[in-house]
Every structure is written in C-alpha cells, then in structure tokens.
LOSE-413898 format. One line per field, with one value per atom (N, C-alpha, C): residue number from 1; z, y, x. Coordinates in pm, whole numbers, plus 50000, padded with zeros to 5 digits. Layout:
<pts>
gupa <- NUM, ... .
pz <- Z, ... .
py <- Y, ... .
px <- X, ... .
</pts>
This chain:
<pts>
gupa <- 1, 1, 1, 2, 2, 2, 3, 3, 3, 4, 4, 4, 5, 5, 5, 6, 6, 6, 7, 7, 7, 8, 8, 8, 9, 9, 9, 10, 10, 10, 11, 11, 11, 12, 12, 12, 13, 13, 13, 14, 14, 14, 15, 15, 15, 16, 16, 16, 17, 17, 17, 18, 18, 18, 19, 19, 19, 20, 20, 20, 21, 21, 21, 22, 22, 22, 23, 23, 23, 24, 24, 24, 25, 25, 25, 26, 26, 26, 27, 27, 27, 28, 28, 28, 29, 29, 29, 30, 30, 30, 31, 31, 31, 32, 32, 32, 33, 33, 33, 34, 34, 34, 35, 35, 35, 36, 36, 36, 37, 37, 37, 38, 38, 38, 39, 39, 39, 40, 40, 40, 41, 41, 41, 42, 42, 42, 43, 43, 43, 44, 44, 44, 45, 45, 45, 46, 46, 46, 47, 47, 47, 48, 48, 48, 49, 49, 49, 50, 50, 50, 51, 51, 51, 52, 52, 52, 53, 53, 53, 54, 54, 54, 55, 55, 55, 56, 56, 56, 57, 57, 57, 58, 58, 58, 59, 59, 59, 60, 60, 60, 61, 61, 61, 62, 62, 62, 63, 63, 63, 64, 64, 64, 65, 65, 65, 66, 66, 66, 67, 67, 67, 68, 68, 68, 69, 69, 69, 70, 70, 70, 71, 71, 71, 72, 72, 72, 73, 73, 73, 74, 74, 74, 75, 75, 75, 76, 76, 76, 77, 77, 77, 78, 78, 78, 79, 79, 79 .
pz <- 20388, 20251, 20245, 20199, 20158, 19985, 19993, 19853, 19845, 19692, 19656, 19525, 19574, 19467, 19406, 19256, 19242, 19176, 19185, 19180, 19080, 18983, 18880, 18914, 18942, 18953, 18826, 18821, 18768, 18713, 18828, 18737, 18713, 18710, 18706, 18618, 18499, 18482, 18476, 18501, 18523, 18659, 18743, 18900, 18923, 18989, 19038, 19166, 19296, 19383, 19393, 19464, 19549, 19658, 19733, 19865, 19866, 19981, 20048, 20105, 20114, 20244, 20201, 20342, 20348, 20263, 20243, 20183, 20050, 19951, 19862, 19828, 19850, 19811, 19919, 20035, 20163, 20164, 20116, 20101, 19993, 19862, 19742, 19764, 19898, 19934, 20053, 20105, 20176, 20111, 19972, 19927, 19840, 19798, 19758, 19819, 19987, 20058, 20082, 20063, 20096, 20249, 20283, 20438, 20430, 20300, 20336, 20274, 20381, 20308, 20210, 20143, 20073, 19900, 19895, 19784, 19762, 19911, 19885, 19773, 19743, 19658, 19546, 19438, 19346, 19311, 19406, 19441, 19313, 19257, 19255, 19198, 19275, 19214, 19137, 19086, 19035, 19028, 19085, 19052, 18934, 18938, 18828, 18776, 18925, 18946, 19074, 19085, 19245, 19216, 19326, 19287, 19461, 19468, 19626, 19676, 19780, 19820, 19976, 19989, 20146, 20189, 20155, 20269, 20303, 20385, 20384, 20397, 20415, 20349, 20216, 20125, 19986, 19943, 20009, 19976, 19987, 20101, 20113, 20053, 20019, 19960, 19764, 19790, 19589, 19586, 19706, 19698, 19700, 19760, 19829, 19667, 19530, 19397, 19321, 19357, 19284, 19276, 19392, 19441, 19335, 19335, 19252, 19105, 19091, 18916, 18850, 18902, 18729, 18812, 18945, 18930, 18897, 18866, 18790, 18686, 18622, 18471, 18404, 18536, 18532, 18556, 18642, 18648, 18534, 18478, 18293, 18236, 18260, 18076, 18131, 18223, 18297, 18333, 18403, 18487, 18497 .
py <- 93460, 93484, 93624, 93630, 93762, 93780, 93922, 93947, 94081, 94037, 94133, 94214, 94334, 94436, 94532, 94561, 94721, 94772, 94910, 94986, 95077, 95172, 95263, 95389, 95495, 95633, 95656, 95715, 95786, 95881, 96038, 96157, 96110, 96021, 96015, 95918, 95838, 95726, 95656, 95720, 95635, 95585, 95641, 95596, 95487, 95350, 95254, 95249, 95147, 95136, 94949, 94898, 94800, 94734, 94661, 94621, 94512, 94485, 94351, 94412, 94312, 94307, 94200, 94208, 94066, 94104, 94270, 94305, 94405, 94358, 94470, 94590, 94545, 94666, 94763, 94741, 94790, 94882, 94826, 94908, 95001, 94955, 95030, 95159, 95147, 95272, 95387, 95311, 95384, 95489, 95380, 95465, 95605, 95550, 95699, 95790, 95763, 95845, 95933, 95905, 95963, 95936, 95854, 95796, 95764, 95687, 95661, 95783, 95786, 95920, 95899, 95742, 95696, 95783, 95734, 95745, 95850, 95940, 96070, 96168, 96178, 96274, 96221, 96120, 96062, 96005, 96030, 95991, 96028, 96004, 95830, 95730, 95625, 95493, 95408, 95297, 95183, 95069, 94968, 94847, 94816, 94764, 94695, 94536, 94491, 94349, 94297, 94195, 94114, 94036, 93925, 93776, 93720, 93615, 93612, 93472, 93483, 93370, 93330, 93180, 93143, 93118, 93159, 93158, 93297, 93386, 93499, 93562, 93464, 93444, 93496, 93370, 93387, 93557, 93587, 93718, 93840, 93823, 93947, 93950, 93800, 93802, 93799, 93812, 93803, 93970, 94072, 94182, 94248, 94208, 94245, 94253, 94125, 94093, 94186, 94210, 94269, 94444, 94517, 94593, 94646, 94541, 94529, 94564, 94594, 94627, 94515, 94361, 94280, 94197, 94248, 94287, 94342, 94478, 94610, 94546, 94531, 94456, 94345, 94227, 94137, 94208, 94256, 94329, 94388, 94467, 94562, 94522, 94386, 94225, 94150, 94140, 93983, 94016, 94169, 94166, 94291 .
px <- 81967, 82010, 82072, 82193, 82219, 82253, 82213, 82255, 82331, 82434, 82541, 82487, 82445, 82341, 82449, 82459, 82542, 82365, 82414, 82332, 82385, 82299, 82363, 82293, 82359, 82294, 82247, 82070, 82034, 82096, 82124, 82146, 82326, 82379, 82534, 82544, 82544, 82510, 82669, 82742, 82888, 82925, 82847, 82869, 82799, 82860, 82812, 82830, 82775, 82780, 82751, 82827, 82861, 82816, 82725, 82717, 82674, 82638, 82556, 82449, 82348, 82233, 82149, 82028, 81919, 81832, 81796, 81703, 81684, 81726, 81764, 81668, 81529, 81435, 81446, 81437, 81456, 81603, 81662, 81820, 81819, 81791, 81776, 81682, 81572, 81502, 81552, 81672, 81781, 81815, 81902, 82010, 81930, 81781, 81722, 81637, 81626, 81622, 81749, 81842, 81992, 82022, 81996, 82014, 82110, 82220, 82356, 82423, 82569, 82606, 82676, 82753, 82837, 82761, 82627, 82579, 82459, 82457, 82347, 82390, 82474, 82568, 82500, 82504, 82467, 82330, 82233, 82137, 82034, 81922, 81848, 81949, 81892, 81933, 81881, 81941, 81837, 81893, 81845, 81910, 81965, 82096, 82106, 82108, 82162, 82135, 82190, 82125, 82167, 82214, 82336, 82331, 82294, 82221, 82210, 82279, 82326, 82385, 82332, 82325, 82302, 82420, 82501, 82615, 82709, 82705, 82685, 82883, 82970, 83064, 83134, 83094, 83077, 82985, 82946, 82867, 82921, 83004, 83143, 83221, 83279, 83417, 83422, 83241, 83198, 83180, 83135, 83144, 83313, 83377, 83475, 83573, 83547, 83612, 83564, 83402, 83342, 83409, 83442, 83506, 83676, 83749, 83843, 83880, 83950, 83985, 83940, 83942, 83915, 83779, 83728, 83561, 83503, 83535, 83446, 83440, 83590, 83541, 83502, 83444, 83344, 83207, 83214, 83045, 83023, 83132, 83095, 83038, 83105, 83083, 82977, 82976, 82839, 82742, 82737, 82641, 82585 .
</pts>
C-alpha cells in the first residue's frame, strides 16, 4: 500500500509539502526530526491528510497532479 500525504508546517502555515510512502507516521516523524533536507527549514509538521492506494502507480502519478497548479487547487478545495 502506498500513500500520498501533504503535510502543513506548523511555524509557516502557508507551506505545504507533497509525497508518497508505505508509512506515513514513520515519515511524518522524519520530516520533524529534520532528517529530510526538503522540509527541515519549515519544520514541525502535521498531517493534513492521506489518500492511500494499492497500486503504487496511481500513487505517483496522483502525487505527481497533486504537485501541479490545478492540484494545489484541488488539494485547497477537497482535501
């Protein structure tokens, strides 16, 4: 199973972040260790929501929209 998580900085609250993985709690404690360097800068995080998919495919290419100008502004409105 993978899942496609954004995440909302705490001290930033306009910065979002984007990804995949198998394990979102496990990752979500990455990104507030500052272990990745994409999002140590902005650091704590918090979920904002997952969607998970078994086909790990569909999971890149729903991150990959999500990524995009009229994905940001599906994630704004939906999610």
């Amino acid at each position: 199973m993978k899942y496609v998580y954004i995440l909302r900085s705490i001290s930033c609250a306009d910065r979002y972040y984007t990804g995949v993985t198998s394990d979102v709690e496990s990752r979500l404690a990455k990104h507030n260790a500052k272990a990745v360097s994409h999002t140590s800068k902005y650091a704590p995080w918090e979920l904002k929501t997952y969607v998970a998919f078994s086909d790990e495919d569909q999971a890149f290419a729903f991150e990959k929209y999500l990524k995009s100008g009229s994905g940001r502004a599906f994630a704004k409105k939906h999610l």
